[in-house]
N, C-alpha and C positions, 0 to 999 in steps of 0.2 A: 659280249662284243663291245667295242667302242664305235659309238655312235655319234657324228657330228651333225647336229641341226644348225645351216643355214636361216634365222630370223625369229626372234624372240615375241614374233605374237602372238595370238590366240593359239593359233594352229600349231606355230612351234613347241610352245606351254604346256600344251596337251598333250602331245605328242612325247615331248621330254619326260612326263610325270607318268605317264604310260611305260616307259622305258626304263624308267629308273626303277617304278614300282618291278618288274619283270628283271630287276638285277642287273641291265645294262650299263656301261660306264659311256656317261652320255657330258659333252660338251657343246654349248650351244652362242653363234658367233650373232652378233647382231651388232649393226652398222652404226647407231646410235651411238648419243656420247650416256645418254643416262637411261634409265630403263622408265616405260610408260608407253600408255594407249591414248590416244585422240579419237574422238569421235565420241556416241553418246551411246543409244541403246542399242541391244543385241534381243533377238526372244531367242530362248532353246526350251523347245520342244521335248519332249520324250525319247526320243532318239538321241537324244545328245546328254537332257541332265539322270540317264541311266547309266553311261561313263562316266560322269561328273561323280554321283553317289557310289562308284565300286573305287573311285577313287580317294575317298572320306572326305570328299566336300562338301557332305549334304548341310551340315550344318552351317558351314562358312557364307554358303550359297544363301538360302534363306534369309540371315541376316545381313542382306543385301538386297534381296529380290522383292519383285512383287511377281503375286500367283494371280492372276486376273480371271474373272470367272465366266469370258464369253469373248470370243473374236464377231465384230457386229462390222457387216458391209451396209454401208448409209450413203442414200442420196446427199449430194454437195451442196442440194439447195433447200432442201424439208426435212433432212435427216433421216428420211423415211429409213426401215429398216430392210431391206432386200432380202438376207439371209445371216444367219449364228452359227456360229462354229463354239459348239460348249467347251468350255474348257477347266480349268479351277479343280475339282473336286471327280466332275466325269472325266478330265482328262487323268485322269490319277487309277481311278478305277478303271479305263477301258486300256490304257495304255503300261500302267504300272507306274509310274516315275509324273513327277509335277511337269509343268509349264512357267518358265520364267520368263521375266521379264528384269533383265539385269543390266545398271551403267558399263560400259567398256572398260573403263578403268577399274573400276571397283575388281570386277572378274579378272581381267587381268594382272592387278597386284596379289587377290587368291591366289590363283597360278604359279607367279611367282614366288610366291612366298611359298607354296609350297614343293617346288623343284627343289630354291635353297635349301628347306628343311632336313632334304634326303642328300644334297651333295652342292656344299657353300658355294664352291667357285664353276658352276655346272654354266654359270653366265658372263658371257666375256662381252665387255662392251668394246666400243668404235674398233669394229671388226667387218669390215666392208668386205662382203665376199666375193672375187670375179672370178671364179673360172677354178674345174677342177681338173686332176688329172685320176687314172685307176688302168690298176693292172691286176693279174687274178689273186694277188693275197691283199692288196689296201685299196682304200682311195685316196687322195690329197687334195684339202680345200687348198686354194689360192687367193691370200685376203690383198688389199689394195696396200698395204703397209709392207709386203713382203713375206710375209711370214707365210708357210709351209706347215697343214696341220695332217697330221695322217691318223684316219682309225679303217673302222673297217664299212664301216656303212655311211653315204650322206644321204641328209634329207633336204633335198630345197623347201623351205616353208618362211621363203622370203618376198613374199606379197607378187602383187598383180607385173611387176620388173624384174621381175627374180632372174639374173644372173645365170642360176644353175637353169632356170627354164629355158632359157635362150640356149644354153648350151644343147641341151637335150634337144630339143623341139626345135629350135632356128626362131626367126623373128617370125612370129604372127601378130598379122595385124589387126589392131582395135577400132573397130567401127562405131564411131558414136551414135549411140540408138535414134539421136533425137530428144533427148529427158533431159533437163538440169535438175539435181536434187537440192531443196534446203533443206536445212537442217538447224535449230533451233532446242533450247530445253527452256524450260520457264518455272519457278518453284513457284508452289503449287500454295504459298501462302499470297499470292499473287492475284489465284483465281478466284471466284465465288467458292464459297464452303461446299455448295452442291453441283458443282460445275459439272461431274462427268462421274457414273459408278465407275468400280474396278473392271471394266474391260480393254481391250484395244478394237479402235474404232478407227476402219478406212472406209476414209469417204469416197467416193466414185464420182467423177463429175467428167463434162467433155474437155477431151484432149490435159486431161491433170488428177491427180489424185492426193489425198492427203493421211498420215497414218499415226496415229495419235496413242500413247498408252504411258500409265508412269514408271515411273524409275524408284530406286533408292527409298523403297518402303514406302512410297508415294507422297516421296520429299520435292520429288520432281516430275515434271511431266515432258516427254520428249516428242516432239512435232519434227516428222519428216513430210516433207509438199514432192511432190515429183510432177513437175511440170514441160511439159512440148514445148521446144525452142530450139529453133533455125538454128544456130550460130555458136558452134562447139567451143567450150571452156577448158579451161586445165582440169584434169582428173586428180582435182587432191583436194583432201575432207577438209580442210586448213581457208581454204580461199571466203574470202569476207565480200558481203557485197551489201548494198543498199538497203535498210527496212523496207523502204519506202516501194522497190523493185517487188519484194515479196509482199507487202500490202495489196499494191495491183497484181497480183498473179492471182489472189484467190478474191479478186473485187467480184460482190454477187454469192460467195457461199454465204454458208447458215453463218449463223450468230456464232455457233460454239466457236468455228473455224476463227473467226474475227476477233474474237474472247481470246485467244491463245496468243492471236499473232501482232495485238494488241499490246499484251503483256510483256513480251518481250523486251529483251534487251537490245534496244536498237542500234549498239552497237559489237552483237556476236552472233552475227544473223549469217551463215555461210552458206554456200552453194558452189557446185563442182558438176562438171558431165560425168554423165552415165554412159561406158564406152561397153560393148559388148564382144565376147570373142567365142567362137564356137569352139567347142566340143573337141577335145584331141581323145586321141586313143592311143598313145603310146608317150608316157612321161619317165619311162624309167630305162638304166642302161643296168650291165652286170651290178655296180656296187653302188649307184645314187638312184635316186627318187626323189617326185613331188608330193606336195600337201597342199592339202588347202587353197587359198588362190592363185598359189605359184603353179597348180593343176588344173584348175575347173573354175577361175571366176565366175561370177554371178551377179545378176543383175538382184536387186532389195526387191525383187517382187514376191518374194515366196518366201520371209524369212529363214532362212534354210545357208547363209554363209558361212555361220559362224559354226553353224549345226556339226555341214559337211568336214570341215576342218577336225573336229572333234571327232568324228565317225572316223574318218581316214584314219588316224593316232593311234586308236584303238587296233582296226582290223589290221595296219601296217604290223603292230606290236604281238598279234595273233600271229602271221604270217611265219614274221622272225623265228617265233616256237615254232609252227608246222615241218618248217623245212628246213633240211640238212646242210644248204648252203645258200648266201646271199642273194646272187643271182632267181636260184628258183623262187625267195621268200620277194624277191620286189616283184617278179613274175605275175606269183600268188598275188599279193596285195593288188597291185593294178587292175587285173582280170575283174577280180571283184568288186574294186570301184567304178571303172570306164562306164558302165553303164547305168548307175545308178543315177553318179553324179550327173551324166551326161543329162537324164530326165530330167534333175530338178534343174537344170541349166535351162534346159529349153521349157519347161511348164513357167520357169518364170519369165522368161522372156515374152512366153504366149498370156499371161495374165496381163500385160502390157494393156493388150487391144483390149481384155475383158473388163477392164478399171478405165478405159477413157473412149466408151462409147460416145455419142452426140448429144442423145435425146432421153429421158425420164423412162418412156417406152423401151427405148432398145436396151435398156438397162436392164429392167423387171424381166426383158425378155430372156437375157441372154443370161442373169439369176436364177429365174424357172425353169430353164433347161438343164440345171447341171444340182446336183447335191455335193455342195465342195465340204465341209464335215466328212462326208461317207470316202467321199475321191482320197482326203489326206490322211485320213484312219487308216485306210484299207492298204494305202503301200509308205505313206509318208510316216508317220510320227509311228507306225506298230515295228517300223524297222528296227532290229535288236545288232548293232554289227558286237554287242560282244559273244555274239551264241551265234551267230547267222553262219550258215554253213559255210567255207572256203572251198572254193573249187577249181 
């Protein structure tokens, strides 16, 4: 089939090289004038770099990533240690597939590079897409320049504004949670030589949190702060604001935290609101669908964005094979996502309250109640969508 992908990132990427791989003649329009990711780190878990590897990017991956050997929940003012999530070597063995830890960009021009591999011009740039139309043999994207592209399938996988979502779905609205994110990277010849072993370390503190791990072979270190604030911002990773704003938001953490945000460049220090949208259950019509955030946004609290995108790709590109016609294959796919995604949407949204208790106490308490290791084995990172049953 000809397949039109709606937005050249993660989700799109993934989703393309899945399609191609599967023999599909795939085109993909993205609004930009030149091709690239912003923003900084992503993790993909086992659910995600097990597509990645049947994909042959295990090696490209790698020499990009870092494998970190423990996820560590730490007080924001002793560092104390709360709870571990093993990861490195047990997540290999319990799950099958690594844990990365990889730059945006880096992954994304992987990606790229390998769509073109399989079909040069598979990427059409300043291709702003509004609006489609479909009847029962095609669909037609509708780009802002005029043009009229017809195949036989689209996918919206055009970010959290997605055009094709609005069409589908109607305008739902974004409620800002209350969180401004920074966001920060520091190389790591920067820091002390012993600064921090190979894990990712979130700190938990009242009303903020802070999520700390490296990058790029651990050339670099990436610092996200997620902090409670009245007074809602533009939603876009781009937006620059004061060092001096993010020194006082974490006045009173540990040393390490101050270590980092010290380091910095004090002049590519960003922050942007965190808007949150609930849960739909219906993104697809006869001949188009969604992906990725143009589906299910999510809140950073459950590393799981970039994850989901990538899962979606997959089981979508399953789908296509299962069934005899388009209609029933977005059917299929949907059914299969609506509910998964929908959890990790809301378990991240509910780690909110769990990461910005008040008190040192309510902290340990509300730690010792729960085994999150066991909680995200058990349905998170063991989920396989390339074998998972379709139903």
């Amino acid at each position: 089939m000809k397949i039109l992908i709606a937005g050249a990132g993660l989700g799109g990427l993934t989703a393309a090289l899945c399609l191609l791989r599967a023999e599909h003649d795939v085109e993909i329009y993205e609004q930009a004038p030149q091709l690239g990711e912003i923003g900084a780190g992503i993790q993909l878990s086992a659910n995600a770099s097990r597509v990645l590897h049947s994909l042959g990017l295990e090696n490209a991956i790698k020499g990009i990533a870092v494998q970190a050997r423990s996820y560590e929940f730490r007080l924001y003012d002793t560092g104390e240690v709360l709870q571990t999530i093993p990861l490195g070597e047990h997540h290999v063995k319990q799950h099958g597939y690594p844990y990365y830890h990889v730059h945006r960009a880096d992954f994304h021009n992987i990606l790229a590079g390998q769509v073109r591999s399989l079909k040069t011009d598979a990427i059409r740039l300043n291709s702003i897409a509004t609006a489609f139309e479909e009847d029962e043999k095609s669909v037609t994207l509708k780009l802002a320049d005029g043009r009229m592209v017809k195949g036989d399938v689209l996918i919206g996988a055009d970010g959290i504004k997605s055009a094709i979502r609005t069409q589908i779905v109607g305008q739902t609205p974004a409620v800002y949670t209350g969180d401004i994110a920074w966001r920060v990277t520091v190389p790591t010849n920067l820091l002390p030589a012993d600064y921090m072993d190979k894990i990712t370390a979130v700190w938990v503190g009242p009303g903020r949190h802070a999520v700390i791990y490296y990058l790029r072979c651990g050339e670099l270190l990436n610092f996200v702060g997620l902090v409670e604030f009245s007074q809602w911002e533009e939603e876009s990773w781009t937006m620059k604001r004061p060092w001096t704003d993010l020194k006082s938001d974490f006045t009173g953490w540990h040393q390490d935290i101050q270590t980092v945000i010290d380091a910095a460049d004090k002049n590519e220090c960003y922050r942007w609101a965190l808007n949150n949208r609930k849960p739909i259950e219906n993104w697809s019509t006869s001949r188009a669908t969604l992906l990725g955030d143009a589906a299910h946004p999510t809140l950073p609290y459950l590393a799981q964005g970039a994850v989901m995108a990538i899962e979606d790709g997959a089981v979508l590109t399953r789908a296509l094979a299962q069934c005899n016609n388009v209609a029933d294959a977005l059917s299929l796919y949907q059914r299969n996502r609506v509910e998964r995604t929908a959890r990790i949407v809301n378990e991240s949204t509910a780690n909110r309250a769990l990461f910005h208790h008040q008190t040192s106490d309510e902290f340990r308490m509300a730690f010792s109640e729960r085994n999150i290791a066991a909680e995200r084995a058990n349905w998170l990172y063991s989920y396989d969508p390339l074998t998972a049953p379709l139903s």
